[in-house]
C-alpha positions in Angstrom: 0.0 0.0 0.0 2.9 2.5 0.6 3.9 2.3 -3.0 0.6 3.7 -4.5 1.5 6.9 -2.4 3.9 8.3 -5.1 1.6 8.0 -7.9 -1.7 8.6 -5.9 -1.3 11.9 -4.5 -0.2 14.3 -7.6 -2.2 12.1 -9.0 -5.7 13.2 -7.2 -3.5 16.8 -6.7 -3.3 16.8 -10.9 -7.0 15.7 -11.5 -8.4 18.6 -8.9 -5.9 21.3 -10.2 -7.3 20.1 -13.2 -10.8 19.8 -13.0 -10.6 23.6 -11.6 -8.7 25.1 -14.8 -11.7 23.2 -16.7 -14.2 25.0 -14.9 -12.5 28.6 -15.3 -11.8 28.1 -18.9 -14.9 26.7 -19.9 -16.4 30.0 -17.8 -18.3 28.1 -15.2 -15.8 29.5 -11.8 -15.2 33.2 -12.3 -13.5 35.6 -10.9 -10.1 34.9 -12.3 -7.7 35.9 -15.3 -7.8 32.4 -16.2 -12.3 32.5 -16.4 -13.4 32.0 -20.0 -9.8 31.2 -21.6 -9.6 29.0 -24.3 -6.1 28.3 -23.4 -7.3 26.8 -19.9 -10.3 25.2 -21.2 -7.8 23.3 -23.5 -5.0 22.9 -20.8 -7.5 21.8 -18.0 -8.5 18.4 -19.1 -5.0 17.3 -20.4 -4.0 17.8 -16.6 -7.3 16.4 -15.5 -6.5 13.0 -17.8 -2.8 12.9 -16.6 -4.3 13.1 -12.9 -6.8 10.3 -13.7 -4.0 8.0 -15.6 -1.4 8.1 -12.7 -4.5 7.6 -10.0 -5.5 4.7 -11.9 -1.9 3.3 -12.3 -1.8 3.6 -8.5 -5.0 1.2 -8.3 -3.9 -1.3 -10.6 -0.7 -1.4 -9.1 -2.1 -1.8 -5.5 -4.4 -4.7 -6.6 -2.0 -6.7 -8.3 0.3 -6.5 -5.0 -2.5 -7.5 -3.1 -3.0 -10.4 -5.2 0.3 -11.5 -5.0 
């Protein structure tokens, strides 16, 4: 279980950051430079996906060491 820690936590840290840059591009959080940019609406969900990817590495890996 201590090995998933690596990947786990910038991976959930990745997927929020993320899922916020999303929002503001995409116009749905203002109140920042960042609300209603294309450039964040774009860069958002490749974070979001990297996030995702490394928290789901972090699964398969714990399960198959549980197995063994």
């Amino acid at each position: 279980m201590r090995r998933i820690w690596p990947l786990l936590v910038p991976g959930v840290a990745l997927a929020a950051v993320g899922l916020v840059w999303t929002l503001q591009g995409v116009n749905v959080l203002g109140g920042s430079a960042m609300s209603g940019s294309a450039l964040w609406a774009t860069i958002g969900p490749i974070v979001l996906a990297v996030g995702v990817v490394l928290i789901v590495i972090a699964i398969v890996a714990a399960r198959r060491r549980k197995s063994n």
